[in-house]
Rosetta silent file (secondary structure, phi, psi, omega in degrees, C-alpha in Angstrom):
SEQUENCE: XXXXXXXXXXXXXXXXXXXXXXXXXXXXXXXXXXXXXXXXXXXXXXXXXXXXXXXXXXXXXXXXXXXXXXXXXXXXXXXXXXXXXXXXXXXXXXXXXXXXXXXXXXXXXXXXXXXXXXXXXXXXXXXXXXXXXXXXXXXXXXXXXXXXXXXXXX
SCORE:     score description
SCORE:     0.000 S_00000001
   1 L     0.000  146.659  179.702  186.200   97.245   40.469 S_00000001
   2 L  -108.318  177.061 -173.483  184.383   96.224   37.295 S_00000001
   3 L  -104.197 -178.875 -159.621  183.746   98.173   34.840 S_00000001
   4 L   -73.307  135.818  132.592  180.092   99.374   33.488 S_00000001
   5 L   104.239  -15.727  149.371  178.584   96.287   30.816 S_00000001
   6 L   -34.539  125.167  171.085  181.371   93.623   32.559 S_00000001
   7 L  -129.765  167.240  162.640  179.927   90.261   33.292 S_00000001
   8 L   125.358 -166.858 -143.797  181.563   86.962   34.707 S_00000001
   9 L  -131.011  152.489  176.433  182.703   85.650   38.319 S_00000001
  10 L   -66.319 -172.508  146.784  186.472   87.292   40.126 S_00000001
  11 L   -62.565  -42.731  163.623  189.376   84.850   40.756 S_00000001
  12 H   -54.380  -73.576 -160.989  188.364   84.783   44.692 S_00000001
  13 H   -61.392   -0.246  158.859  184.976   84.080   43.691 S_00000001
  14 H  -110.827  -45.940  178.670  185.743   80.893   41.888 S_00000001
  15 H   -74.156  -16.422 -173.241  188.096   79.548   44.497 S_00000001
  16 H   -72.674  -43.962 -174.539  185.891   80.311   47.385 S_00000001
  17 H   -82.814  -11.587  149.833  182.950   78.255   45.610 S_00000001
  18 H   -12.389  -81.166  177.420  185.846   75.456   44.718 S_00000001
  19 H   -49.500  -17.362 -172.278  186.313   75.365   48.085 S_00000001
  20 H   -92.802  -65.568 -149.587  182.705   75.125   49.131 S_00000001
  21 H   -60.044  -62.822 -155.555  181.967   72.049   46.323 S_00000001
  22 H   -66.002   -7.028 -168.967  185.332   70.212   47.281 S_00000001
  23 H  -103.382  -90.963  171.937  184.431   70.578   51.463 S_00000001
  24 H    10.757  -80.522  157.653  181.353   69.053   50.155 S_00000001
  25 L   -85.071   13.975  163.529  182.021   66.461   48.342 S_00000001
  26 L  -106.410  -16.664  161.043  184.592   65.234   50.699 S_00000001
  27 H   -71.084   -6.281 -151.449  181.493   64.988   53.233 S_00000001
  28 H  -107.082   12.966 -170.193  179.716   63.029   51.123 S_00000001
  29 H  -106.859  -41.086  159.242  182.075   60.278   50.681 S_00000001
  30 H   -43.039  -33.079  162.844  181.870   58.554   53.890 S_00000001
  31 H   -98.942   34.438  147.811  177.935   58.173   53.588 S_00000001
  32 H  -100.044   -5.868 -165.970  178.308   56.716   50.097 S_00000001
  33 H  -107.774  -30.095 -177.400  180.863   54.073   51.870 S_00000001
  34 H   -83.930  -42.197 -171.446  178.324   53.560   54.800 S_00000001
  35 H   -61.374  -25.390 -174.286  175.108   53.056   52.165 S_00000001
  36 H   -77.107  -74.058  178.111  177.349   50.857   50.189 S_00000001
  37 H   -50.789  -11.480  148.023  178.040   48.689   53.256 S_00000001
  38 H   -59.713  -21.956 -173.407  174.345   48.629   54.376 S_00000001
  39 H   -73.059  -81.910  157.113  173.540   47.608   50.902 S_00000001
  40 H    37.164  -90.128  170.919  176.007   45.050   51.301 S_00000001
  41 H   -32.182  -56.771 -152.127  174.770   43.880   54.811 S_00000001
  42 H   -80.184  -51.977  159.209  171.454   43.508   53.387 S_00000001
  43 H   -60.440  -19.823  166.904  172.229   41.211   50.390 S_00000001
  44 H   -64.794  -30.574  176.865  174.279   39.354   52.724 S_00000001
  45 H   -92.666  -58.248 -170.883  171.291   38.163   55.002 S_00000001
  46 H   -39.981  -26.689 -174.145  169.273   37.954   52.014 S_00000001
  47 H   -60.257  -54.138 -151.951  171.645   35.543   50.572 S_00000001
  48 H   -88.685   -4.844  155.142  172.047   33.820   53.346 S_00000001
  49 H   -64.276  -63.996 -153.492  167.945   33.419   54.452 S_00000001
  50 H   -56.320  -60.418 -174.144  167.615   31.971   50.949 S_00000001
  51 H   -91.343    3.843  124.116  170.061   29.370   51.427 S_00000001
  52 H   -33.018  -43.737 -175.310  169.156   28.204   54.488 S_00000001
  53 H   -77.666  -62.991 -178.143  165.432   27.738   53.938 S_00000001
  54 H   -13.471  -65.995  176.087  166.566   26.043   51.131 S_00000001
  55 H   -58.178  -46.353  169.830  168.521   23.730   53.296 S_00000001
  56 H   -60.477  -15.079 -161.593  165.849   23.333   55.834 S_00000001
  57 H   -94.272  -24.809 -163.065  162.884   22.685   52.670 S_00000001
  58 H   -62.818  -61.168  161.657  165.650   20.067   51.739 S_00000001
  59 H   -55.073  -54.873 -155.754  165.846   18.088   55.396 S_00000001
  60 H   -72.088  -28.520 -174.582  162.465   18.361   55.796 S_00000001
  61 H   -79.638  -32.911  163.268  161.627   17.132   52.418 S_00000001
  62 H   -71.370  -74.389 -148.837  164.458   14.023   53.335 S_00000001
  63 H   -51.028  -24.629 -166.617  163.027   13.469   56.601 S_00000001
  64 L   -93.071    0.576 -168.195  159.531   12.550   55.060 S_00000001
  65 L    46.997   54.874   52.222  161.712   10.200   52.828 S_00000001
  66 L    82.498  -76.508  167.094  160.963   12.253   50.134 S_00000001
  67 L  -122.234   44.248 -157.589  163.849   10.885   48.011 S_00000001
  68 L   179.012  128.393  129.269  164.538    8.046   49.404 S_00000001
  69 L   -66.052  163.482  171.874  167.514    6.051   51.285 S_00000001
  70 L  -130.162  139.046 -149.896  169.756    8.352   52.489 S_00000001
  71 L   -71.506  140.118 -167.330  173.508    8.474   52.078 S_00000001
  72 L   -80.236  133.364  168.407  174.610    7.108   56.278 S_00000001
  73 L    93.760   -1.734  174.310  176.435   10.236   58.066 S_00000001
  74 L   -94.343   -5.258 -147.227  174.255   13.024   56.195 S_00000001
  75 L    -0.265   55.739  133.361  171.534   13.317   58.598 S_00000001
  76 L    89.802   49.773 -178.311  169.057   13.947   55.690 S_00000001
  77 L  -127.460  153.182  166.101  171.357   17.258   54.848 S_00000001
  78 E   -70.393  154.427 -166.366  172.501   18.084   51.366 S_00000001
  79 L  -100.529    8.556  175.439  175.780   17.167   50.191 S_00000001
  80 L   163.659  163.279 -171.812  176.389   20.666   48.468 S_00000001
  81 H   -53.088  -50.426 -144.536  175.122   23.543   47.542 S_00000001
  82 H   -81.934   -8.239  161.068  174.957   22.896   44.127 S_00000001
  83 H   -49.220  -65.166 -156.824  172.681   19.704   45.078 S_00000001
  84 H   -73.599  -29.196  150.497  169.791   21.890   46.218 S_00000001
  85 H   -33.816  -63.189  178.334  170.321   23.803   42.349 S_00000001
  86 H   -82.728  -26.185  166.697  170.000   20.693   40.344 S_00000001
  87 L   108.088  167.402 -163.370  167.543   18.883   41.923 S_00000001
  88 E  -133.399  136.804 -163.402  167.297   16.001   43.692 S_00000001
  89 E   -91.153  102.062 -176.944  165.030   12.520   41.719 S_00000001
  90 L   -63.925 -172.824 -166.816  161.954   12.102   44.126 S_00000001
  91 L  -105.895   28.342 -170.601  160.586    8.179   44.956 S_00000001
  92 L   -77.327 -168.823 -179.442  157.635    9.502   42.836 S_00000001
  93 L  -102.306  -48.440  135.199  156.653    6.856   39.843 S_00000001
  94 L    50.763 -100.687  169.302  157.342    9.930   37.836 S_00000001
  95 L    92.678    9.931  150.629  160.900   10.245   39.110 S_00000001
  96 L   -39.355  113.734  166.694  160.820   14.423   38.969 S_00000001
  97 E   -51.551  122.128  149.942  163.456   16.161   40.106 S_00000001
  98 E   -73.617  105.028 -177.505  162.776   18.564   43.199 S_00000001
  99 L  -108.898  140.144 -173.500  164.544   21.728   43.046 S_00000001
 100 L  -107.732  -27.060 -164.246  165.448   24.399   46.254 S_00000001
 101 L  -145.782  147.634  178.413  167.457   27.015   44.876 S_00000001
 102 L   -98.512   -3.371  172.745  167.220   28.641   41.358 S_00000001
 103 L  -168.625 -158.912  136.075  171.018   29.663   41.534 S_00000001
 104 L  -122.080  104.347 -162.287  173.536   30.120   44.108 S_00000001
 105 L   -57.526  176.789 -149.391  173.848   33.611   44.980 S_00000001
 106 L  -102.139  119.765 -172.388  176.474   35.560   44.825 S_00000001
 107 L   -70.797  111.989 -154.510  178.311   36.570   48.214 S_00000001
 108 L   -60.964  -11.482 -164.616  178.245   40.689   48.128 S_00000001
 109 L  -106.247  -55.164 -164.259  181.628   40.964   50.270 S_00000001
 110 L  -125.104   21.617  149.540  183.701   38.745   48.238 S_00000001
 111 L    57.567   17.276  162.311  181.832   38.725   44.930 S_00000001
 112 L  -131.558  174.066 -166.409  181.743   35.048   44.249 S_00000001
 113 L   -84.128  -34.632  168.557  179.538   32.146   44.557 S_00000001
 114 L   -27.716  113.031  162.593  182.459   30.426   47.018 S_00000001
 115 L  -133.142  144.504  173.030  180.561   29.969   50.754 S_00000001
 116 L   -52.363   42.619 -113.329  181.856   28.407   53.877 S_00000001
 117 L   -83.672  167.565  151.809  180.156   25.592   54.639 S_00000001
 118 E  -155.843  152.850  178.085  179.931   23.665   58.223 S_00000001
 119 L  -111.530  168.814 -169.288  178.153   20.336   58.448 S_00000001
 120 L   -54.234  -26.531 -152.568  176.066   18.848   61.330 S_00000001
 121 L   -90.264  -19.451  164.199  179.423   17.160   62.832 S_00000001
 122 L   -23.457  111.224  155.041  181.067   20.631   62.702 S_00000001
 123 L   -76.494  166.395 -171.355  181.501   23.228   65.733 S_00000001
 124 L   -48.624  -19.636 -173.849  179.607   26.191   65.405 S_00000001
 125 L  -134.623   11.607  147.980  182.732   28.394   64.591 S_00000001
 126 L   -11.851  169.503  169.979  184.712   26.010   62.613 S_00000001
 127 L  -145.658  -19.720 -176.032  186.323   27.269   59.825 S_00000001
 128 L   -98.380 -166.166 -173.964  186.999   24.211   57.884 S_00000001
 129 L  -144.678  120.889 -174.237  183.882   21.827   56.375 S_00000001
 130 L   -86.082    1.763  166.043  184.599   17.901   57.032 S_00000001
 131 L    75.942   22.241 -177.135  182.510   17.365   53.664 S_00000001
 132 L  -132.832   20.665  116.833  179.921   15.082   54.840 S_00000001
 133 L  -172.676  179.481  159.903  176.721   17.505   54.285 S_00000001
 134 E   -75.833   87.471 -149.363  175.515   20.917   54.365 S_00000001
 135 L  -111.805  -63.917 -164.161  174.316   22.123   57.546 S_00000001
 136 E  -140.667  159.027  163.228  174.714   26.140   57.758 S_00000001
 137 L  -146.356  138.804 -171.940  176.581   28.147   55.399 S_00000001
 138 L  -124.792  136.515 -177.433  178.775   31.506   55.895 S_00000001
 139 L   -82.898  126.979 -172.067  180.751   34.278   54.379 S_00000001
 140 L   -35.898  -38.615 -161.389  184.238   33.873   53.171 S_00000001
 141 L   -67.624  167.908 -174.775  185.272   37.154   54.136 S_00000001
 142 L  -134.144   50.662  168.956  186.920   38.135   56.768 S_00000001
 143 L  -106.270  148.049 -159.460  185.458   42.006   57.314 S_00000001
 144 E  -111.988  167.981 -171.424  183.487   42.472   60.218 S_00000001
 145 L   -76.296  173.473 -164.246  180.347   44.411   60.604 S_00000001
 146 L   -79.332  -10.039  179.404  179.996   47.979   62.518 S_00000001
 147 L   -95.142   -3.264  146.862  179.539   46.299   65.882 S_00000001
 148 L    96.289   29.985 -175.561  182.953   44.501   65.182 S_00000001
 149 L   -98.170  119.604  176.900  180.965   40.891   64.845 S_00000001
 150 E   -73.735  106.797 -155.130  182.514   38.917   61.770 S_00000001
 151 H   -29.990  -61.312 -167.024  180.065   38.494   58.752 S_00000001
 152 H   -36.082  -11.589 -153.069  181.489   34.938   58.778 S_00000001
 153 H  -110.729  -28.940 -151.741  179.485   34.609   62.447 S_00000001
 154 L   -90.253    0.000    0.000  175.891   36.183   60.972 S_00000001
């Protein structure tokens, strides 16, 4: 019982709301771990739209010769990433460098610039890169998505 002009909270009445905040804030931890992997997901196809178009603005910009002879076995594909960065010295009289990518973004799963590569001569699920151009690119990692499909595949 309190007494008359007492203020303040019992001993029960601070563990019960303990107990409320901590039941709480143990729900809450799984949807900050699913929004983080949605974020995730979502810089991962942005990354990987960017460098694709890239690659395709690249070919298509080779195929039109553009820059060019073209190194035999590349089929008008870039020879690295870091190609489509620096630019490539058009057949203009000029001689301006054509640039595709303003950086090479950062992969959100494994927090480096490091991507898989496969080249046209590749298969499709390769894992290695025979080094003779840049055809598709894919994420190192090797955690799979909620439908159990490996990022490395998207």
């Amino acid at each position: 019982m309190k007494r008359a002009g007492q203020r303040g909270l019992t001993l029960i009445e601070l563990v019960v709301a303990f107990t409320i905040m901590l039941i709480l804030s143990v729900m809450a931890i799984p949807l900050a771990r699913v929004k983080l992997r949605a974020e995730r997901e979502v810089e991962l196809k942005y990354a990987l739209r960017d460098m694709r178009q890239a690659i395709d603005k690249y070919k298509d910009a080779c195929d039109i010769g553009t820059f060019g002879a073209i190194k035999q076995g590349s089929f008008c594909y870039p020879e690295s990433l870091t190609i489509l960065v620096e630019g490539v010295k058009t057949q203009s009289v000029d001689g301006k460098k054509m640039k595709f990518l303003r950086r090479i973004p950062r992969d959100p799963f494994t927090h480096s610039t490091e991507w898989g590569f496969r080249s046209m001569q590749d298969d499709i699920k390769s894992e290695s890169w025979s080094g003779d151009n840049v055809f598709n690119v894919y994420s190192k990692t090797t955690e799979r998505d909620r439908d159990g499909t490996p990022y490395s595949e998207w």
